[in-house]
C-alpha positions in Angstrom: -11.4 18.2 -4.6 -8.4 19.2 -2.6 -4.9 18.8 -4.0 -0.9 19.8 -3.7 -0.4 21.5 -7.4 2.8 22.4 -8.3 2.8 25.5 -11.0 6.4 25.7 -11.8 9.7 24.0 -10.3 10.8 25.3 -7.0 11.6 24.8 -3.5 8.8 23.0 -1.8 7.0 26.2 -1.1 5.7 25.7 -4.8 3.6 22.8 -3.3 0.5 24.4 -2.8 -3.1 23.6 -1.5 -5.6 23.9 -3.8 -9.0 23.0 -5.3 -9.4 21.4 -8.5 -12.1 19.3 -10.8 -12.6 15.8 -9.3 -10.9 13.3 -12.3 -13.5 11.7 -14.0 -13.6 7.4 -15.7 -12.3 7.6 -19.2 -11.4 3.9 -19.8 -13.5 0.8 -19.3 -10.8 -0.6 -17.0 -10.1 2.4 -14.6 -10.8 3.0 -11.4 -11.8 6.0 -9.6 -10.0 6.0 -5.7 -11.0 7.7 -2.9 -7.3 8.7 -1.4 -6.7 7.8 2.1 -2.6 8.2 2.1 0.0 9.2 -0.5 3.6 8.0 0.0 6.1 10.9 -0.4 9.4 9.5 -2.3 12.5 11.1 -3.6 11.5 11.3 -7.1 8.9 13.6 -5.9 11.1 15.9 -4.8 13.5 15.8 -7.7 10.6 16.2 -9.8 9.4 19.1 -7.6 13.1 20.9 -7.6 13.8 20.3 -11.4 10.2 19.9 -13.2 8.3 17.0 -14.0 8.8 14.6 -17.1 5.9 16.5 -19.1 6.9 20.5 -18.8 4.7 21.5 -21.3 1.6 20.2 -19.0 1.5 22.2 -16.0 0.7 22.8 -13.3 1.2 19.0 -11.9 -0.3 17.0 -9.4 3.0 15.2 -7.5 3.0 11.6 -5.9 3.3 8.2 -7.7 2.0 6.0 -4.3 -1.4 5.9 -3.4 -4.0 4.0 -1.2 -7.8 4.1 -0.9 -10.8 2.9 -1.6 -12.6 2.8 -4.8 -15.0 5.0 -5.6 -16.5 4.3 -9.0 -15.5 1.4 -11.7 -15.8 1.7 -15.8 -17.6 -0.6 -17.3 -14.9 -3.5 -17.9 -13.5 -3.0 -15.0 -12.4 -7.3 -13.7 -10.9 -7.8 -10.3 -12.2 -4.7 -8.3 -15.5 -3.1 -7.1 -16.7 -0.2 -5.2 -15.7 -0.3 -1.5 -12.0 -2.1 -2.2 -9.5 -1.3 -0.1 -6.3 -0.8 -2.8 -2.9 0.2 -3.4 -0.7 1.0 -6.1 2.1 2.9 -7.4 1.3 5.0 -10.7 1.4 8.4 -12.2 2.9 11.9 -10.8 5.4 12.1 -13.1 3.2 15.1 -15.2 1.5 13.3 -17.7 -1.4 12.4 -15.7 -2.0 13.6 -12.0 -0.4 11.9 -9.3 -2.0 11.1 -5.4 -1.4 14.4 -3.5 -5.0 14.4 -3.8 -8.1 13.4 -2.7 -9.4 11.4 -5.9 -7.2 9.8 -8.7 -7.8 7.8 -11.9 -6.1 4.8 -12.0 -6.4 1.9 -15.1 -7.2 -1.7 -12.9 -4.5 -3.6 -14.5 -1.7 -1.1 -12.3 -3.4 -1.5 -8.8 -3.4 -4.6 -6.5 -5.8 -5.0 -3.3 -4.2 -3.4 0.0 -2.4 -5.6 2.6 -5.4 -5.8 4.8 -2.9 -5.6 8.1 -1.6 -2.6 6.9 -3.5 0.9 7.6 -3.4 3.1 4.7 -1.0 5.0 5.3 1.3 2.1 5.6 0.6 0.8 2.2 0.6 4.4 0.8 4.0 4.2 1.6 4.6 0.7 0.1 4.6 0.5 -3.7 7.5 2.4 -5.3 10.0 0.9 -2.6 8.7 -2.6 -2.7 8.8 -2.8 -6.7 12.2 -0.9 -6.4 14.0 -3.7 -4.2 12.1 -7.0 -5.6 13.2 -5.7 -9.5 16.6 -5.1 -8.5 17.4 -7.8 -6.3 15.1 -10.5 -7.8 15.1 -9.7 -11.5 18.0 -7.5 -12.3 20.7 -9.8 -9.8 18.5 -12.6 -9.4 19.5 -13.1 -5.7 19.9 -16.7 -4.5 19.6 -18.2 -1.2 23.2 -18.6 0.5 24.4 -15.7 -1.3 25.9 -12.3 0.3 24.7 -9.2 -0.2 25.5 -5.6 0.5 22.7 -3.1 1.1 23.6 0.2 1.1 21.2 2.5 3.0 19.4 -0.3 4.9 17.5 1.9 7.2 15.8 3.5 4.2 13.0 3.4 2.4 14.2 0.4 -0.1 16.9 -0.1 1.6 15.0 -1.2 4.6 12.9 -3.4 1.9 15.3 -4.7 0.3 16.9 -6.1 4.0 13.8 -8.1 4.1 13.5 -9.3 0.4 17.0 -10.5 0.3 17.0 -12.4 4.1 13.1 -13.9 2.6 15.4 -15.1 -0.6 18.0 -17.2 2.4 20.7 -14.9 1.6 23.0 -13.4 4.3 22.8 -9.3 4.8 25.3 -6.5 5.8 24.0 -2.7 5.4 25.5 0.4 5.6 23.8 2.8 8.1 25.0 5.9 9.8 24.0 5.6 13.6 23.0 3.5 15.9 19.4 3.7 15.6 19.4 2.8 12.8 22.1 -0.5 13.3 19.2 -1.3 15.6 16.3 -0.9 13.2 18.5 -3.1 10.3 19.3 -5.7 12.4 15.9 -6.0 13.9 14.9 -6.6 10.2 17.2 -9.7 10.2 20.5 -7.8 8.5 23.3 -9.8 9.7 25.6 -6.7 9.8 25.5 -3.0 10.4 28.6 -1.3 8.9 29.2 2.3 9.9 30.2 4.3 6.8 31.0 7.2 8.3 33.2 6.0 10.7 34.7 2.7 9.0 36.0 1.8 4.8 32.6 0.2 4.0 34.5 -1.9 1.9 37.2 -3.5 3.8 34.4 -4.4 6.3 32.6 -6.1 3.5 35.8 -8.0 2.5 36.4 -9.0 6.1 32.8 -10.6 6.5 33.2 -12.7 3.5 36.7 -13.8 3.8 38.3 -11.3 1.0 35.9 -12.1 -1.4 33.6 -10.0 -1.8 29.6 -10.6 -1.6 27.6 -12.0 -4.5 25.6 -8.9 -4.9 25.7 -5.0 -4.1 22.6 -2.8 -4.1 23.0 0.9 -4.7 20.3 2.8 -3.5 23.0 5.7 -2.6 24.4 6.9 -5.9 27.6 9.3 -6.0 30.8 8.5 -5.6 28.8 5.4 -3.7 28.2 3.1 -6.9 32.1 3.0 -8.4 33.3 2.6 -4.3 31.8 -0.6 -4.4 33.4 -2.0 -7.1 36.0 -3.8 -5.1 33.6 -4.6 -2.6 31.7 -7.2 -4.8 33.4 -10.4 -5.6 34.9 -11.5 -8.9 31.9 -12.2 -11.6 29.6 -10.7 -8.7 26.4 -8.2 -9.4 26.2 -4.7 -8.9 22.9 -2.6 -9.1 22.2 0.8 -8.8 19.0 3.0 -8.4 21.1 6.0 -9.9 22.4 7.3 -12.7 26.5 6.8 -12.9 28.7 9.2 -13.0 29.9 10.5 -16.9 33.2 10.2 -15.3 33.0 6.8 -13.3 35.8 5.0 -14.0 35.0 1.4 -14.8 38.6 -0.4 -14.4 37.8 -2.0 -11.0 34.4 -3.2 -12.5 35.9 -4.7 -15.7 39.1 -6.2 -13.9 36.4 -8.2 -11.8 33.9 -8.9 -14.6 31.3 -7.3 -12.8 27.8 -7.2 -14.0 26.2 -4.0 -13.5 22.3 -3.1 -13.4 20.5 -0.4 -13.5 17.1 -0.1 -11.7 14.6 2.0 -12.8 10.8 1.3 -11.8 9.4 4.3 -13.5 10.2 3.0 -16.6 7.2 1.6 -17.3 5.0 4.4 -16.6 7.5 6.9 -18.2 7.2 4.8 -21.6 4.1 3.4 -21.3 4.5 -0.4 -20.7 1.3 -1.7 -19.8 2.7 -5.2 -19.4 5.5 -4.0 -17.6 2.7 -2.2 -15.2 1.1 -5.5 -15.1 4.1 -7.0 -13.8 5.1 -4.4 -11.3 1.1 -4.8 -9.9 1.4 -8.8 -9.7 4.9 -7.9 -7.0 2.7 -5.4 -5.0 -0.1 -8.5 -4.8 3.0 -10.9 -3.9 4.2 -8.4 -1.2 0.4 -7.8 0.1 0.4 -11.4 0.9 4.0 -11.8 2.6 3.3 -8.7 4.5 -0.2 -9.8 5.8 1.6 -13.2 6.7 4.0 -11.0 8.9 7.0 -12.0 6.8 7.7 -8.2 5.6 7.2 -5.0 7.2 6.8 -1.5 6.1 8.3 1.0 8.4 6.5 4.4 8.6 8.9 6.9 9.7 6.2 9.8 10.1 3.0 11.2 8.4 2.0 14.7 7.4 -1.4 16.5 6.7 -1.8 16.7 2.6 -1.6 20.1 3.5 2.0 20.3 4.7 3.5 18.2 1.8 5.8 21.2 1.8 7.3 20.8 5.0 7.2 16.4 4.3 9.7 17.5 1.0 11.8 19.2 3.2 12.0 16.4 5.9 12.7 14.2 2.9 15.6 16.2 1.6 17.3 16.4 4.8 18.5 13.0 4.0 18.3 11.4 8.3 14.8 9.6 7.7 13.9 5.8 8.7 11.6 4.2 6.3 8.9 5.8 4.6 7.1 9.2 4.5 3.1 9.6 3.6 0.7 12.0 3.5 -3.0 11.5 5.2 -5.4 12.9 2.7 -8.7 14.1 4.8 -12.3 13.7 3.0 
């Protein structure tokens, strides 16, 4: 089969075509998929630039979203059979090979039936951003309705998800964007307010729209010197969470004066330490989004697609930093 293989770290000129052996049933439960799409996410290219989690197991197959249609079953395979149209968010991080590819292994329990009203590449683009934003707004700050949040990054790819999750859970939305196109796109997603970083204090404009206070809860998908400059932007007791790592020398004072409560997101976790429940539980989010996005109540924007052969130049779009919603490669049969 074709793939992208990456044989050492690199710029994305390491991402190279290829041909390799077609992966093969070993469990009971997997699934063999036919690739149609694979979403292209930042990990990726961090993984790409610095090497994957596994070093010691190259060359790597990139790419931890995929959609297609399965291919073969194992013999206790459940809820899925040949023909189904799927999606799902797992492997590419160098243990096992990822979806820049045209077939992948993938255990049942991790994989939830495509959104039918989405085309592939759509839902290729989907599952890391939708688990992303539903963990940390649902079960990190366990968002309620007639709260305020801040969304930093709302015109990207969780960003613009988590927009919708948090206007779905009744709660009001203000979003940090950096243009007017994109103020457009947030607010057509329901965000009650665009704030323009680069040319306003993100967080006096977040104090004025809730009165001085502060908002209930601050998502991070930004990182930097991003996370400890909204400390004082979240009210008193409030929730921060971040998709990054803090800084070793954040300083905490604002935080702890307000009695913040800071979470950290991470939805690679359980592929990284081998959670099956935890995969479980990420599946059963992707089979609760499939059914508010084929009810129309969430969308998945699809900035632009590339060839599986250019995932090179996709990284490099990626990295540039200006994109709307989601990136995916269209894998050819």
């Amino acid at each position: 089969m074709k793939a992208i293989v990456m044989s050492a770290p690199g710029r994305p000129d390491v991402l190279q075509l290829q041909d390799v052996p077609e992966p093969k049933l070993e469990g009971e439960r997997q699934l063999l998929v036919r690739l149609k799409a694979a979403g292209v996410n930042p990990i990726d290219t961090k993984l790409r630039k610095r090497g994957t989690f596994y070093p010691d197991r190259m060359p790597a197959i990139l790419g931890c979203d995929g959609a297609g249609v399965v291919e073969a079953i194992g013999s206790g395979v459940q809820n899925f059979k040949v023909g189904d149209a799927v999606y799902f968010c797992n492997a590419g991080l160098g243990s096992h090979p990822g979806n820049y590819a045209q077939f992948a292994t993938v255990d049942e329990r991790f994989v939830a039936h495509k959104p039918t009203s989405l085309s592939f590449a759509e839902a290729a683009a989907a599952p890391l951003v939708l688990i992303t934003a539903w963990e940390a707004l649902y079960d990190r700050a366990h968002l309620q309705p007639g709260q305020t949040t801040l969304i930093h990054a709302g015109a990207g790819g969780v960003g613009h998800v988590a927009v919708q999750l948090a206007k779905l859970q009744g709660a009001s939305v203000c979003t940090t964007i950096g243009s007017v196109e994109k103020a457009d796109f947030v607010q057509s997603l329901g965000g009650d307010r665009a704030i323009f970083y680069k040319e306003t204090d993100f967080v006096q404009e977040t104090l004025n729209w809730t009165s001085g206070e502060g908002v209930d809860v601050a998502f991070d998908t930004v990182g930097g010197a991003t996370f400890a400059q909204s400390f004082p932007a979240v009210r008193v007791y409030g929730d921060l969470v971040t998709i990054l790592s803090p800084a070793a020398d954040t300083n905490w004072k604002i935080a702890r004066d307000r009695n913040l409560s800071i979470s950290l997101e991470l939805m690679l976790t359980p592929m990284v330490q081998g959670l099956v429940y935890a995969q479980q539980d990420q599946a059963k989010i992707l089979q609760q989004c499939a059914r508010l996005i084929d009810r129309g109540d969430l969308k998945i924007h699809l900035g632009t697609t590339f060839a599986l052969k250019d995932a090179a130049a996709a990284h490099e779009l990626l990295e540039n930093g200006s994109m709307m919603g989601k990136i995916a490669l269209l894998i050819e049969e």
